[in-house]
C-alpha positions as CSV (number, residue, x, y, z in Angstrom):
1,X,-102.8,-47.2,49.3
2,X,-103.7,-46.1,45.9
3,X,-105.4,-42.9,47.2
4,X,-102.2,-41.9,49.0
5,X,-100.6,-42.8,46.1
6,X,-102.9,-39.7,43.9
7,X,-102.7,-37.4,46.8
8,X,-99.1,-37.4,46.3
9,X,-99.0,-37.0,42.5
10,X,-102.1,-34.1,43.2
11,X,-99.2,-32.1,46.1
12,X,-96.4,-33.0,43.4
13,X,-98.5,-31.1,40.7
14,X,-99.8,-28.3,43.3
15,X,-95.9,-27.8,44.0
16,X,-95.0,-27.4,40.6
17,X,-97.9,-24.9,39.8
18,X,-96.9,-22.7,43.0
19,X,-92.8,-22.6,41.6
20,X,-94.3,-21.7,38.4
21,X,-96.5,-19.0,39.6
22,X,-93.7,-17.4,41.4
23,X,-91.1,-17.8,38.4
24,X,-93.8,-16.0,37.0
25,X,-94.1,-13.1,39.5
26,X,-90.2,-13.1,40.3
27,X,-89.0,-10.6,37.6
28,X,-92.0,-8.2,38.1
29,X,-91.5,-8.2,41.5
30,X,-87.6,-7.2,41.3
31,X,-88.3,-4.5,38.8
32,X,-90.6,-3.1,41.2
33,X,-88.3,-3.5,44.1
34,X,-85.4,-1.8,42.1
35,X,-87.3,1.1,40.8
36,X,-88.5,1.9,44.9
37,X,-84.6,1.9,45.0
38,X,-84.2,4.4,42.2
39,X,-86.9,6.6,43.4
40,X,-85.8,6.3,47.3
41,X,-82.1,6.3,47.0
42,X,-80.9,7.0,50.6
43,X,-83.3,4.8,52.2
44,X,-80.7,2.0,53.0
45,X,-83.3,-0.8,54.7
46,X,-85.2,-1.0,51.3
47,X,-81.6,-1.4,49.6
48,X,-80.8,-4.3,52.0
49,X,-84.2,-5.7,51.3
50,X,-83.8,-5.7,47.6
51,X,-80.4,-7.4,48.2
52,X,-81.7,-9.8,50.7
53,X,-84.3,-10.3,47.3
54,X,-81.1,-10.8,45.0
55,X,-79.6,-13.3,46.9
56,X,-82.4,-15.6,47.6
57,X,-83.6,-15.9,44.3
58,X,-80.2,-16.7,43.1
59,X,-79.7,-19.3,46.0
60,X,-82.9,-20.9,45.3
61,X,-83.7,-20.9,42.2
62,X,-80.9,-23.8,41.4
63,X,-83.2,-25.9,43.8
64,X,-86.7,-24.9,42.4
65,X,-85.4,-26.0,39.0
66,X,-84.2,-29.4,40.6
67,X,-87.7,-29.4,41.9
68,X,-89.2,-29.2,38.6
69,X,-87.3,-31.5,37.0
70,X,-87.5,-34.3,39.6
71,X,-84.1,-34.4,40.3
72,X,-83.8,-33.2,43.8
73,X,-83.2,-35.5,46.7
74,X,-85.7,-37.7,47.6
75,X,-87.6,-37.3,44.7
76,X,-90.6,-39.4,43.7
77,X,-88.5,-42.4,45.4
78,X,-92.0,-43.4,47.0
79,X,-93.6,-43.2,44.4
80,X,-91.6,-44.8,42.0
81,X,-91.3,-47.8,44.5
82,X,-94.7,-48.1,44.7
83,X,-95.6,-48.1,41.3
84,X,-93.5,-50.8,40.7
85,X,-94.8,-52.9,43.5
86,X,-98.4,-52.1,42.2
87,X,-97.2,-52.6,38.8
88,X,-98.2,-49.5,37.3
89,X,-94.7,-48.5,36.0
């Protein structure tokens, strides 16, 4: 039990790294995107696409946040519990 228990903290941490890492990448990448819009104005599926961009990291990044914080649904319920009944917190 106790080695589900650090596989769970070890996904918890390799979840936070990867929202980092792209937190990281995310303004970078929508420079990019909106210069290829500058430099190929008519060219309306690249337009939609850096929209599409827009709009998803605006939607998500509310929830990545949560994520990072703990205080999405669900979150570190199990673990919590557990540590309890082990008596570790």
């Amino acid at each position: 039990m106790q080695l589900m228990y650090f596989q769970l903290l070890r996904k918890r941490i390799e979840n936070q790294s990867q929202i980092f890492r792209a937190f990281e990448d995310i303004p970078l990448t929508f420079s990019k995107a909106c210069e290829a819009v500058k430099i190929h104005p008519d060219d309306h599926a690249l337009r939609a696409s850096v929209e599409a961009l827009f709009q998803t990291v605006v939607k998500e990044t509310p929830q990545l946040i949560n994520i990072l914080l703990r205080r999405h649904t669900g979150s570190c319920k199990f673990l919590t519990t557990y540590a309890r009944f082990q008596g570790i917190g």
